[in-house]
Every structure is written in structure tokens, then in C-alpha cells.
Backbone as JSON Lines, residues from 0, in Angstrom:
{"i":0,"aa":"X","n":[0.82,-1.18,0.0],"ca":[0.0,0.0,0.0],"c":[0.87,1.25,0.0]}
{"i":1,"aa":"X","n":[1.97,1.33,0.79],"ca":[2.94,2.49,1.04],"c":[3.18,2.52,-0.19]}
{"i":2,"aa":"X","n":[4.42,1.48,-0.72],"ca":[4.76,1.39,-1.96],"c":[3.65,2.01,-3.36]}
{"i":3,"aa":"X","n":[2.57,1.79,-3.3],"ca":[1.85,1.91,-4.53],"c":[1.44,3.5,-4.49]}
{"i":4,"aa":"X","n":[1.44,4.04,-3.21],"ca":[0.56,5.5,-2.87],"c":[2.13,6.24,-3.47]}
{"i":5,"aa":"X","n":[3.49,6.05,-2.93],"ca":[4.61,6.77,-2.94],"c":[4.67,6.84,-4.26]}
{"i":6,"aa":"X","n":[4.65,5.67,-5.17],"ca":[5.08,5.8,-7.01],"c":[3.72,6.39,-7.24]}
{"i":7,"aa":"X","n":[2.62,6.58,-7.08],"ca":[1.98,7.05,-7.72],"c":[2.17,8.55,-7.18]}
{"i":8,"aa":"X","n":[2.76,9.26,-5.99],"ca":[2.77,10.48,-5.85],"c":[4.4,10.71,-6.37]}
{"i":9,"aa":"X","n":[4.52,9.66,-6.8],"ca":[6.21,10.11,-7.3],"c":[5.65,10.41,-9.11]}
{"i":10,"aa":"X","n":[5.31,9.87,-9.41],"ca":[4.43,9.64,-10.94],"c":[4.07,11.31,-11.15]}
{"i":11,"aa":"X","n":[2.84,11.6,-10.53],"ca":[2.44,12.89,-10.08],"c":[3.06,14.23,-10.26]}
{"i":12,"aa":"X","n":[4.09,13.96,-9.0],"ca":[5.29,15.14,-8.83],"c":[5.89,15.12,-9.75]}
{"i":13,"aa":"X","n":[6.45,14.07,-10.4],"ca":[7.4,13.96,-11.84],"c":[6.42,15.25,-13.0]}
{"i":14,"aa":"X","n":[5.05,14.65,-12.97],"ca":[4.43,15.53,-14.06],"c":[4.4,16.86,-13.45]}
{"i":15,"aa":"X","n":[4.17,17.18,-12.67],"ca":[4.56,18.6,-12.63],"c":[5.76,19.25,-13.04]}
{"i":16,"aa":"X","n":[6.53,18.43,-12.43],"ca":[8.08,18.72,-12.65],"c":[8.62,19.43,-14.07]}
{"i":17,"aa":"X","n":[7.96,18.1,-14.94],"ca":[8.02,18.0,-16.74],"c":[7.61,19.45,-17.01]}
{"i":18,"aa":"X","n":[5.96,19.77,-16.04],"ca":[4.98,20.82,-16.84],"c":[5.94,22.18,-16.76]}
{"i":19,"aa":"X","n":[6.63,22.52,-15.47],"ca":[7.16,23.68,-15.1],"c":[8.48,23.46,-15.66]}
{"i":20,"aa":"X","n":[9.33,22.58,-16.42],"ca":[10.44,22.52,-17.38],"c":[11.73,22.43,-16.48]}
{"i":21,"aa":"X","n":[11.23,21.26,-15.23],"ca":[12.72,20.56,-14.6],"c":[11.95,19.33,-15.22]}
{"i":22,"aa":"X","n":[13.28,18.74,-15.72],"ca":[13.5,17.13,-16.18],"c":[13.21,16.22,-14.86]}
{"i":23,"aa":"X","n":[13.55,15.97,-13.64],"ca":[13.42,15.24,-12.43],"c":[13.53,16.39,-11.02]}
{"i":24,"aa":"X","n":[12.83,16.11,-10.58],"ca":[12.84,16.08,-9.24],"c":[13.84,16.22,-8.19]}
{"i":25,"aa":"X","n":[14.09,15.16,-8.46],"ca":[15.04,14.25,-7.59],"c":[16.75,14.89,-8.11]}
{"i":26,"aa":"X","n":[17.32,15.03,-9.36],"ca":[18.3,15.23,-9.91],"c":[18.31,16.59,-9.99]}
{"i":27,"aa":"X","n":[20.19,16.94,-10.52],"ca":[20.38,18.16,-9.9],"c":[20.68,19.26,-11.71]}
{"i":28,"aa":"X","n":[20.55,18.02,-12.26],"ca":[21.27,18.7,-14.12],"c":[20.52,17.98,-15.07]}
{"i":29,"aa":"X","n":[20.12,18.76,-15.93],"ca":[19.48,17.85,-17.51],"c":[19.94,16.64,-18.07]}
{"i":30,"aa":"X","n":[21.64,16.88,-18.23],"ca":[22.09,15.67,-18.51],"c":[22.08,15.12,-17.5]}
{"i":31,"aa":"X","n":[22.1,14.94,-16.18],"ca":[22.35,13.76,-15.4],"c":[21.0,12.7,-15.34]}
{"i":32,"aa":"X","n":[19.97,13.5,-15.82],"ca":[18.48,13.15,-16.05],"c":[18.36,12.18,-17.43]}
{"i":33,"aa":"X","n":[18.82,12.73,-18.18],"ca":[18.75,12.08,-19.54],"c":[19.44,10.77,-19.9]}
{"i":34,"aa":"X","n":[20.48,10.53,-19.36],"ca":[21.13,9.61,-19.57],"c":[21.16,8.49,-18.55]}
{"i":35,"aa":"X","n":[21.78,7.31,-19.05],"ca":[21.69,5.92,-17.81],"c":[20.45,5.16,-18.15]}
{"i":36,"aa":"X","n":[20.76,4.44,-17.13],"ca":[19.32,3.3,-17.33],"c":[18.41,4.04,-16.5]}
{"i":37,"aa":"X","n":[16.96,3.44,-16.59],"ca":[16.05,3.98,-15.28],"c":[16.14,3.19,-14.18]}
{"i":38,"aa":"X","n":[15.71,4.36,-13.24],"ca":[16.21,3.79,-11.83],"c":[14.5,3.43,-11.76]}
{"i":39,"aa":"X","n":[13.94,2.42,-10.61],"ca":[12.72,2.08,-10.22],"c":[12.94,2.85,-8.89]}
{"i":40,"aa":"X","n":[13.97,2.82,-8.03],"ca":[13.46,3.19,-6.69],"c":[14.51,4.6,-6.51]}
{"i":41,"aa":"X","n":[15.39,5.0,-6.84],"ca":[16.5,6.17,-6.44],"c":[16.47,6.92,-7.57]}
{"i":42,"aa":"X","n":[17.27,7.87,-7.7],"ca":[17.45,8.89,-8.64],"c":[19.0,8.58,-8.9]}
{"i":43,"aa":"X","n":[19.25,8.61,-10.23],"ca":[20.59,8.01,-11.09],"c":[21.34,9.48,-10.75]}
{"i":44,"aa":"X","n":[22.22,8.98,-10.01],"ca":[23.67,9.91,-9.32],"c":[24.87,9.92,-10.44]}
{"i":45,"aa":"X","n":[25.0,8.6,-10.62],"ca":[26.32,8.02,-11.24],"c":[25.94,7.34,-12.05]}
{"i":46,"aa":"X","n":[24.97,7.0,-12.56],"ca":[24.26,5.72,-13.74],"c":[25.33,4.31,-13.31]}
{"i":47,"aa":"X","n":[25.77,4.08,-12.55],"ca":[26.26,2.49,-12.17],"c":[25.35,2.07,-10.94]}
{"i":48,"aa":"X","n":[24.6,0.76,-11.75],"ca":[23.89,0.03,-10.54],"c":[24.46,-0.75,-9.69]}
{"i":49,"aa":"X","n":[24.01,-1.58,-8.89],"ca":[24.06,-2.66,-8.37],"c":[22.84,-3.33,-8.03]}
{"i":50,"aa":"X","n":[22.53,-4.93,-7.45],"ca":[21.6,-5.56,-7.75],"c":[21.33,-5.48,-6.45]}
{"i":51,"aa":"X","n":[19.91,-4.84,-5.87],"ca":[18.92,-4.92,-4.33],"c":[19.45,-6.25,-3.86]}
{"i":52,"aa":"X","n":[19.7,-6.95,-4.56],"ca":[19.69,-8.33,-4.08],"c":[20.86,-9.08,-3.02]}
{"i":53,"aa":"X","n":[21.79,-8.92,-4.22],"ca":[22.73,-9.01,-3.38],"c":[23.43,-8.14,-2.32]}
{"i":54,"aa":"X","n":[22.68,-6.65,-2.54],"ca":[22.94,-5.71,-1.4],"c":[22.73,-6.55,0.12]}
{"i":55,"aa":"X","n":[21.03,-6.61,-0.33],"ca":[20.2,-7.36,0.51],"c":[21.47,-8.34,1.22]}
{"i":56,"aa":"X","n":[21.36,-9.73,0.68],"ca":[22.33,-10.72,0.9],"c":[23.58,-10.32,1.85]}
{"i":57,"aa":"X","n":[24.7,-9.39,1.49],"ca":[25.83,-8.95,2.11],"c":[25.41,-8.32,3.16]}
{"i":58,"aa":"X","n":[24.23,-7.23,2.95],"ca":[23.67,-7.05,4.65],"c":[23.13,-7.83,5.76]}
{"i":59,"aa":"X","n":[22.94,-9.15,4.85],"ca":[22.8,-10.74,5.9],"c":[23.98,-10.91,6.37]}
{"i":60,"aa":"X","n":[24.79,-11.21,5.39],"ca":[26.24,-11.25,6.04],"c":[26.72,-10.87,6.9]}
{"i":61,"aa":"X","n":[26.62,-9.02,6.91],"ca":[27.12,-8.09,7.78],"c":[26.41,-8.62,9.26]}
{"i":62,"aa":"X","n":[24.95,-8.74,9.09],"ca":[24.29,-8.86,10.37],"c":[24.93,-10.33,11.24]}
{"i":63,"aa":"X","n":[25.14,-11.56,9.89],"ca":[25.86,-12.47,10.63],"c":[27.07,-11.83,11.74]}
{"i":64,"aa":"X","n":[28.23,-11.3,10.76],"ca":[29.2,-10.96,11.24],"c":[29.33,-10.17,12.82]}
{"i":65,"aa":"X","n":[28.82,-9.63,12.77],"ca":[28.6,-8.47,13.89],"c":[27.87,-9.01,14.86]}
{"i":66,"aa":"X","n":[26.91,-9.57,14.66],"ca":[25.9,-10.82,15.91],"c":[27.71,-11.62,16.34]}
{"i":67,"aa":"X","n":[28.61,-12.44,15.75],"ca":[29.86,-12.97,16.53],"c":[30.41,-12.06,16.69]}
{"i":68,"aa":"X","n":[30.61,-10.56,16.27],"ca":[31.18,-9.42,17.57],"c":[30.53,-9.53,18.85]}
{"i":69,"aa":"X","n":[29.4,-9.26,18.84],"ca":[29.22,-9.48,19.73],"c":[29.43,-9.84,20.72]}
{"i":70,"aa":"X","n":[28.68,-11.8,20.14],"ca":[29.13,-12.72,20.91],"c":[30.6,-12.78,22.04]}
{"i":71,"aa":"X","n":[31.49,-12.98,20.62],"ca":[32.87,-13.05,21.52],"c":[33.64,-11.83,21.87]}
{"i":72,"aa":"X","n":[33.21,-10.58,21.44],"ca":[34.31,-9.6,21.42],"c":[35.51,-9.57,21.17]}
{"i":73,"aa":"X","n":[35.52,-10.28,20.08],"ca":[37.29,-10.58,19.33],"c":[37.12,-8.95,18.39]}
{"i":74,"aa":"X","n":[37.7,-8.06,18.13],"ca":[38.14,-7.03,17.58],"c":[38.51,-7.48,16.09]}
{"i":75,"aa":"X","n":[39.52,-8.92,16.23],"ca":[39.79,-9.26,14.69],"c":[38.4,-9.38,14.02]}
{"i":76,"aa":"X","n":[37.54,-9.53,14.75],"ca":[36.12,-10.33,13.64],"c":[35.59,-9.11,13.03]}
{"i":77,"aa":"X","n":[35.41,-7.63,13.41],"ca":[35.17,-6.5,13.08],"c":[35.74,-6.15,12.41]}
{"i":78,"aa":"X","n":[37.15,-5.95,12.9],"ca":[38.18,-5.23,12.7],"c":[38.43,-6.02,10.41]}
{"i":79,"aa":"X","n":[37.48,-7.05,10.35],"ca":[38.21,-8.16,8.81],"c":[36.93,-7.8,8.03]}
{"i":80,"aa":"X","n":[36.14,-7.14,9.11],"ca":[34.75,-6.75,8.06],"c":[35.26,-5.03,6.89]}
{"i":81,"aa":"X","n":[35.71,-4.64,8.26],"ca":[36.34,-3.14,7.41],"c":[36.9,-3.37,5.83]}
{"i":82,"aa":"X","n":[37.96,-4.08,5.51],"ca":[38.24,-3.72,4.57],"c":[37.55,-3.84,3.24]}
{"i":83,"aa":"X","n":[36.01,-5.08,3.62],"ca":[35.3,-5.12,2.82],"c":[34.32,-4.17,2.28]}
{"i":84,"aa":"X","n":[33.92,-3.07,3.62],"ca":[32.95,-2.28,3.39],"c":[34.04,-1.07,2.86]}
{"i":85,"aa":"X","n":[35.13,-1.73,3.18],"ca":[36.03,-0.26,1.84],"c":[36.36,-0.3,0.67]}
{"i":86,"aa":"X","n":[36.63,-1.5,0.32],"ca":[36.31,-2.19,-1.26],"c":[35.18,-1.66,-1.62]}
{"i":87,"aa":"X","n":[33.94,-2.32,-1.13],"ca":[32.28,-1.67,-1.62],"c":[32.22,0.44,-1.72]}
{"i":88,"aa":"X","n":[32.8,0.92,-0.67],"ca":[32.74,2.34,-0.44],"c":[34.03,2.52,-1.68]}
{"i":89,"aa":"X","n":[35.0,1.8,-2.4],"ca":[35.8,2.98,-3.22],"c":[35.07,2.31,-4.6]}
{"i":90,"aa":"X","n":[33.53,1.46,-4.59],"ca":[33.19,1.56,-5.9],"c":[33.39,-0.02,-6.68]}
{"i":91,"aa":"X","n":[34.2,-0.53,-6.02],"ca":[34.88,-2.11,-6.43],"c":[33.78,-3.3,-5.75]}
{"i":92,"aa":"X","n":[32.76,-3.6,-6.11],"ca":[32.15,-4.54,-5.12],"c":[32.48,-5.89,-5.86]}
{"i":93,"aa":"X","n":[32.94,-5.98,-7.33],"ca":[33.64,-7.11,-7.74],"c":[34.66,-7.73,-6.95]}
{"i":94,"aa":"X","n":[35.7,-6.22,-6.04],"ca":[36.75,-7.18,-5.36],"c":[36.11,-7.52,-4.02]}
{"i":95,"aa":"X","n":[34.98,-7.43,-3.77],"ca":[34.72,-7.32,-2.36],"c":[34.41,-8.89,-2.46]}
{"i":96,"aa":"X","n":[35.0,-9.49,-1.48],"ca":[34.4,-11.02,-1.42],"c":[32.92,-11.27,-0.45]}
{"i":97,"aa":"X","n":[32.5,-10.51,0.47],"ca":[30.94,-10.77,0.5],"c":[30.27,-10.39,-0.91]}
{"i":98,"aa":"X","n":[30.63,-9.52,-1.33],"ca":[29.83,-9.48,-2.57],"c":[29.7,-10.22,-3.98]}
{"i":99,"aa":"X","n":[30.96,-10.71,-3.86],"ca":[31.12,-12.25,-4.43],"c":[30.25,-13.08,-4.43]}
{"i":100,"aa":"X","n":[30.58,-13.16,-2.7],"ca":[29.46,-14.39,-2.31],"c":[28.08,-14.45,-2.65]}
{"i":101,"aa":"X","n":[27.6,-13.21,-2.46],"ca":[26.44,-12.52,-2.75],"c":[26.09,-12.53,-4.43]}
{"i":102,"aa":"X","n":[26.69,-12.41,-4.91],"ca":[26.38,-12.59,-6.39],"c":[26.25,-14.09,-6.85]}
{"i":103,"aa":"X","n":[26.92,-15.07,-5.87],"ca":[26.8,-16.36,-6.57],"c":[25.75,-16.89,-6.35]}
{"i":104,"aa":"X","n":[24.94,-16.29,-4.69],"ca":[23.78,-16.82,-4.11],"c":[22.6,-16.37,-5.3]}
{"i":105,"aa":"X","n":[22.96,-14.97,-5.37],"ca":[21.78,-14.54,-6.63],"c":[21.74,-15.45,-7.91]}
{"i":106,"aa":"X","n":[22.7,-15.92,-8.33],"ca":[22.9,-16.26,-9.8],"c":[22.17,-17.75,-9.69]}
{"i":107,"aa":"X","n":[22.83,-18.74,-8.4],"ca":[22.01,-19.62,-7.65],"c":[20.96,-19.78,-7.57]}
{"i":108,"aa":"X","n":[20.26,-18.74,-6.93],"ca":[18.96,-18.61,-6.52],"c":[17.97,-18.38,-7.98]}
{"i":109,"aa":"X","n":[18.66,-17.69,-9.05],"ca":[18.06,-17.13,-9.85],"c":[17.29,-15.92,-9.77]}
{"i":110,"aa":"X","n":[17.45,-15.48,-9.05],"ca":[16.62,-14.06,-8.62],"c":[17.2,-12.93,-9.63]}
{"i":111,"aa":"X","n":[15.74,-12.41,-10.54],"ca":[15.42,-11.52,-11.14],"c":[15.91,-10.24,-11.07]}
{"i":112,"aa":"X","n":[17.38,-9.67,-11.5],"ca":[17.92,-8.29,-11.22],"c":[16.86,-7.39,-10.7]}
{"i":113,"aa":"X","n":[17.31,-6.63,-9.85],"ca":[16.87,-5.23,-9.24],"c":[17.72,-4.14,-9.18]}
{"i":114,"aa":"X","n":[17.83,-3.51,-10.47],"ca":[18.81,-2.83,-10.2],"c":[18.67,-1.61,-9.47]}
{"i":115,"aa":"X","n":[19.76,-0.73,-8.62],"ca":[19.3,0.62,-7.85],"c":[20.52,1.34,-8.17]}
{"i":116,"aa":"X","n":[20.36,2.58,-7.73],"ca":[21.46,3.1,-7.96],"c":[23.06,3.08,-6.86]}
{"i":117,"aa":"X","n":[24.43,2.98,-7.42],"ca":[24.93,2.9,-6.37],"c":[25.67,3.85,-5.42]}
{"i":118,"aa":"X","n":[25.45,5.05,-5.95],"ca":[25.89,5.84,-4.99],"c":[25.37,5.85,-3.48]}
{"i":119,"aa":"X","n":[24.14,5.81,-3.32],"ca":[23.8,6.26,-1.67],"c":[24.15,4.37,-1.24]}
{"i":120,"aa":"X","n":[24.61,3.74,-1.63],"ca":[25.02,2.43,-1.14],"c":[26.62,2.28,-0.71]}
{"i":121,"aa":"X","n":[27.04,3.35,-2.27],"ca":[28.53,3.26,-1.62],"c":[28.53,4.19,-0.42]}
{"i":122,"aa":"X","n":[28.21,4.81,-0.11],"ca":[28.05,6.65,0.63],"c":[27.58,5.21,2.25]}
{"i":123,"aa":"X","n":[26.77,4.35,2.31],"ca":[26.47,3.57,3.53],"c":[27.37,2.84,3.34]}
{"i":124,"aa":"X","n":[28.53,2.55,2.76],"ca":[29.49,1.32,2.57],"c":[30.21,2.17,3.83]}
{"i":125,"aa":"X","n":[30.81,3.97,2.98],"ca":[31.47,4.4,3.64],"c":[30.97,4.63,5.27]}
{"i":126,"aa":"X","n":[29.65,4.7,5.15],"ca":[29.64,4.67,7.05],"c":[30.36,3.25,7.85]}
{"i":127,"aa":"X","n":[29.74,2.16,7.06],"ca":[29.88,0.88,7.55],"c":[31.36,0.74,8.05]}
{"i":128,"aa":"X","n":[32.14,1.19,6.66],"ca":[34.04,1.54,7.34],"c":[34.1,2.66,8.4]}
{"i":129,"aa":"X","n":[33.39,3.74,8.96],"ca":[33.52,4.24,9.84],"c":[33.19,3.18,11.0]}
{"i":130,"aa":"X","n":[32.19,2.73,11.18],"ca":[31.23,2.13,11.99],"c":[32.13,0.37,12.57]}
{"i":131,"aa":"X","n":[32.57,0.11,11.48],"ca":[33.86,-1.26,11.62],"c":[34.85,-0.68,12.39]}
{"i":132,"aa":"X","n":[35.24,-0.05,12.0],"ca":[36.65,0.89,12.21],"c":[36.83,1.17,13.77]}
{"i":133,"aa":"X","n":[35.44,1.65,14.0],"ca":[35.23,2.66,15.32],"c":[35.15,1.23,16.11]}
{"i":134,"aa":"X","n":[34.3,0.06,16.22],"ca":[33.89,-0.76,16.96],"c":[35.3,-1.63,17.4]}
{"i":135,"aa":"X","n":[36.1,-1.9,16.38],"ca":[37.4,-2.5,16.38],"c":[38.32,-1.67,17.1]}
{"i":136,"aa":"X","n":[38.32,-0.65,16.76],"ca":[39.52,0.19,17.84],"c":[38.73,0.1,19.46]}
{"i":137,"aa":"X","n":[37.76,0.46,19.52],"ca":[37.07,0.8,20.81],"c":[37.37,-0.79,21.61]}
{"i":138,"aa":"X","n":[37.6,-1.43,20.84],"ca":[37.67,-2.41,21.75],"c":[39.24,-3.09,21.84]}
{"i":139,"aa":"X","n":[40.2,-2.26,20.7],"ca":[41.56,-2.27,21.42],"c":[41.48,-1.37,22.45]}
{"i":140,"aa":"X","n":[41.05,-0.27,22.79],"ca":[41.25,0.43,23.77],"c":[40.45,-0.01,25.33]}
{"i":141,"aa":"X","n":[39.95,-1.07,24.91],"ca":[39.4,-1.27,26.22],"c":[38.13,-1.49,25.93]}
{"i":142,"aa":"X","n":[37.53,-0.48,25.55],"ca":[36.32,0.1,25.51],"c":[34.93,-1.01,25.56]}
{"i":143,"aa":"X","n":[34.78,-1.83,25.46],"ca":[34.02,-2.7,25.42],"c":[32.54,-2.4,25.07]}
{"i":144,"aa":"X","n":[32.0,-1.77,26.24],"ca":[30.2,-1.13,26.12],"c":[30.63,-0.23,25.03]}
{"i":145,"aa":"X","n":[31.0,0.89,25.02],"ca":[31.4,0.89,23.96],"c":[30.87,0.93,22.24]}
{"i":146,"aa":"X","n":[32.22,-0.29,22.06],"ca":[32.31,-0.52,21.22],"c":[30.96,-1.56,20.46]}
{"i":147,"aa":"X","n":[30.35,-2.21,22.02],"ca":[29.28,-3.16,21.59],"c":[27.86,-2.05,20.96]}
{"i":148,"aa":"X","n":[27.78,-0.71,22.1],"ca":[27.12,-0.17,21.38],"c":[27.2,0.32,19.92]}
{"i":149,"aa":"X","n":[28.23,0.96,19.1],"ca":[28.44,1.25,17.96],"c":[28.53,0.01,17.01]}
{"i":150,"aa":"X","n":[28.88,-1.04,17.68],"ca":[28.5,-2.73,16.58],"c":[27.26,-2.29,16.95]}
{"i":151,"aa":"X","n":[25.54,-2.6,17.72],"ca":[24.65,-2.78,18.11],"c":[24.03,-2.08,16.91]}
{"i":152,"aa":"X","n":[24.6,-0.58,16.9],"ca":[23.92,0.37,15.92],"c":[24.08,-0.02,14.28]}
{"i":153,"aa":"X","n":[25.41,-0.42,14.22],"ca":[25.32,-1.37,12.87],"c":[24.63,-2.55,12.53]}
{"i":154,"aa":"X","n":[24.71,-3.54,13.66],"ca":[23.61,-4.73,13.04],"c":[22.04,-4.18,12.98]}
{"i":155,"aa":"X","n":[21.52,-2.96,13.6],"ca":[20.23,-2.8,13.17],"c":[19.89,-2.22,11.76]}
{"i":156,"aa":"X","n":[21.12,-1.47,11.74],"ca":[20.93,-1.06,10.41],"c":[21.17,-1.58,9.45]}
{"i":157,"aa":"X","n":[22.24,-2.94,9.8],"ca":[22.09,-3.8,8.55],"c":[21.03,-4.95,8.34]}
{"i":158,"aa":"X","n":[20.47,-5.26,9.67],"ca":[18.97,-6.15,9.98],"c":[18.0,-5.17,8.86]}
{"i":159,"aa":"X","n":[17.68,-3.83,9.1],"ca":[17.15,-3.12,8.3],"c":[16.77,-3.19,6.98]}
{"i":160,"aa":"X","n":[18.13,-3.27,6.36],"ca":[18.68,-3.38,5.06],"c":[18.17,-5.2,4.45]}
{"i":161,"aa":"X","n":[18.81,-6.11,5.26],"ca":[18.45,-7.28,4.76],"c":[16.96,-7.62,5.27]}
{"i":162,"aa":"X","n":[16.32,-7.31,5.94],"ca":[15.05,-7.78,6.18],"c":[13.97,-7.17,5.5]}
{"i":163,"aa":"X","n":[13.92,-5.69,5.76],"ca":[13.16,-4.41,5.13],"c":[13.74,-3.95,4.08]}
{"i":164,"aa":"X","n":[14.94,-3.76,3.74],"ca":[14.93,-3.37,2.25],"c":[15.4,-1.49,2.51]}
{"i":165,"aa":"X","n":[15.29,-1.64,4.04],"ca":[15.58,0.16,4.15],"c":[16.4,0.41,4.74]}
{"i":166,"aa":"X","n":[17.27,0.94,4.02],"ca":[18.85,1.23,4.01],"c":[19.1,2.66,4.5]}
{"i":167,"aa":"X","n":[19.42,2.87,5.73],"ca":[19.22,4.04,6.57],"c":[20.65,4.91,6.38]}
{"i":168,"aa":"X","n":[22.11,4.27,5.5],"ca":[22.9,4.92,4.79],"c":[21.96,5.75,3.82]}
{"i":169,"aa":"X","n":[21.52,5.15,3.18],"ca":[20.9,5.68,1.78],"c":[19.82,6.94,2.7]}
{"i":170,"aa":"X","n":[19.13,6.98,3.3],"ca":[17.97,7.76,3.55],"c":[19.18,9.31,4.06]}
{"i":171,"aa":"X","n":[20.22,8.74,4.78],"ca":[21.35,10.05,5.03],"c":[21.87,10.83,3.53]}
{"i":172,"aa":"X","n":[21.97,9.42,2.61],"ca":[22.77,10.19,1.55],"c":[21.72,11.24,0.65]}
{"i":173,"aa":"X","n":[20.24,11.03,0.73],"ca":[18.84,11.44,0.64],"c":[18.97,13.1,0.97]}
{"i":174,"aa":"X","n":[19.51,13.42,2.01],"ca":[19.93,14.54,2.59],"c":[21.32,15.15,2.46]}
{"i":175,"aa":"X","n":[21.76,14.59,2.42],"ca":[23.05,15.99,1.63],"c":[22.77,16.95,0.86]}
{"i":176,"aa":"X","n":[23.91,17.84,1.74],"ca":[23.5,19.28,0.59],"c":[23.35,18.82,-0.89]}
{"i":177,"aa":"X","n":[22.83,19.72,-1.96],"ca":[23.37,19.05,-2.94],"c":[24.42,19.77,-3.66]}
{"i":178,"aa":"X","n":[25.21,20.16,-3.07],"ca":[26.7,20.51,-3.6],"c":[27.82,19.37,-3.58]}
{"i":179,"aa":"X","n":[26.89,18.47,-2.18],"ca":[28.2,17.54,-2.26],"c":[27.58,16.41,-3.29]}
{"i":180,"aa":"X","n":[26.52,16.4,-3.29],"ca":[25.75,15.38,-4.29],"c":[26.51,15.9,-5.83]}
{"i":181,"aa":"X","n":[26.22,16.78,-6.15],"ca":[27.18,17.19,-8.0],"c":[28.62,16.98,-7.67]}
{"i":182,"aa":"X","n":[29.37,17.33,-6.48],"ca":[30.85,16.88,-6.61],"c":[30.74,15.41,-6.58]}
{"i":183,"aa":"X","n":[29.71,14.41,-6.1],"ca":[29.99,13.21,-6.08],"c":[29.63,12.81,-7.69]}
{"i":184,"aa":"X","n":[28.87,13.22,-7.63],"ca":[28.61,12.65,-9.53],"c":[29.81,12.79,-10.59]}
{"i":185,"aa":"X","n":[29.89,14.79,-9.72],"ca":[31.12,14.99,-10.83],"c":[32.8,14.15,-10.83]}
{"i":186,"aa":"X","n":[33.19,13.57,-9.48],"ca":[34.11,12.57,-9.64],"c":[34.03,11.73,-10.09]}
{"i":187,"aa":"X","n":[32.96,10.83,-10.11],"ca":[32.77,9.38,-10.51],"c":[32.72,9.27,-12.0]}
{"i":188,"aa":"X","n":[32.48,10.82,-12.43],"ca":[32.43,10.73,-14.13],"c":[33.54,10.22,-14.71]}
């Protein structure tokens, strides 16, 4: 019901948009509008997708991972997630091996591409390397509560992501000025 009321007031707003002579809404330039594939759920930043799916999937992962932070409070188990969510954050999710994994389960499974856009995914990759980063040191330093709280805040948000589909990186990257939104487009060109 959410879903069907939002595209149809997204449908809507688009026609206005057209009538008063902005191309999208959502986007910040004509050409950035015109070109790329269509997006179903985001507004094309960078025209490079990635598949909901295996997003989905690697945020299972993540939630695995971080549930054995927890558990044991080993720092290495955090501390081996980072470099993956920095692979995914510089744009590479080919080298990322959850996302590997994640692509073989899709191809496996057979599940029907979804493509989205990937900027506000890489933009939550890059929190996720803050968020690894922070939980792993906090707990060389001692820190324990801590560090369990800042893991705690990541597995909900990656429970989020793999269960609901709502990716609370993405809803931040939603909000940026948009000055930093055109410098991000404009690098990735």
C-alpha cells in the first residue's frame, strides 16, 4: 500500500516537474536526467547500478558478522569486516568477497535483477568503514560497552537493510547538501 501510494505520488510530482520545465525532481542537471538506465526506486547519481539483491544478501552477512562481535568480542572479527565495506565504499564490489558471495547466491537462486542506484550504497558502505573501524579500535582500547554499542547500531541497520529493504545509509545520503551530491557525480564521471 505504502509502496503503490509513494510511485503514484512520485508519478504525479514527476508531471509537474516536466509541466514547469525541470527534467526530475530528484536530480540536480538535464544531462544527469537524460542519460543511464532507469532507476525504479532512487534517482541516477552516477548511472552504475548494483543488484537490491545481493545488497540485501551482504547485509545478511554483515548482520551475521557483527551478531559474533558481539558474541565473543574478538576485535579481529570487526576489525576483517572493514576492509570489505572499503572495497564496496571505493566503488569495487567485484573485489569485495561478500559481494562475491552474494552474487553467486543470486545467480544460484536465480533471482530476477533489481537494479538501484549505487551511490547512496557506496556513501552507507562508507559509514559501515567508519562504523567497523570505530567498533574494532574501541575495543583495542578497552572500551568494550562501547564498542558493543556502535557494533549494536550497525547490526540494526544492517537487519534493516536485509530484512526491510531500508537502508538508513541511503535515507542520510537522501539529505546531503546538494553541492556535495554534483561533486559526487562529478568525480565518478
Amino acid at each position: 500500500m505504502y509502496a503503490e501510494s509513494a510511485s503514484i505520488f512520485h508519478i504525479y510530482f514527476m508531471r509537474i516537474m516536466r509541466f514547469h520545465g525541470t527534467p526530475r525532481a530528484c536530480c540536480y542537471s538535464k544531462s544527469i536526467c537524460q542519460e543511464g538506465p532507469p532507476m525504479s526506486t532512487s534517482c541516477p547519481i552516477n548511472h552504475t547500478v548494483v543488484d537490491s539483491n545481493a545488497v540485501r544478501i551482504v547485509a545478511l552477512f554483515v548482520v551475521g558478522i557483527v551478531a559474533v562481535f558481539l558474541l565473543t568480542g574478538s576485535p579481529l572479527v570487526v576489525l576483517a569486516l572493514t576492509p570489505d565495506f572499503l572495497i564496496r565504499a571505493a566503488g569495487r564490489p567485484r573485489w569485495s568477497p561478500l559481494a562475491r558471495v552474494a552474487m553467486s547466491i543470486v545467480r544460484l537462486l536465480e533471482l530476477a535483477p533489481r537494479p538501484i542506484d549505487s551511490a547512496p550504497k557506496r556513501f552507507a558502505a562508507g559509514i559501515g568503514v567508519a562504523f567497523t573501524a570505530a567498533a574494532g579500535l574501541l575495543t583495542l582500547a578497552g572500551l568494550g560497552p562501547a564498542a558493543a554499542a556502535v557494533a549494536a547500531i550497525l547490526l540494526v541497520c544492517a537487519a534493516l537493510e536485509s530484512l526491510l529493504g531500508f537502508c538508513v545509509g541511503c535515507r542520510v545520503h537522501a539529505f546531503l547538501p546538494r553541492s556535495l551530491v554534483r561533486a559526487e557525480a562529478a568525480r565518478q564521471r
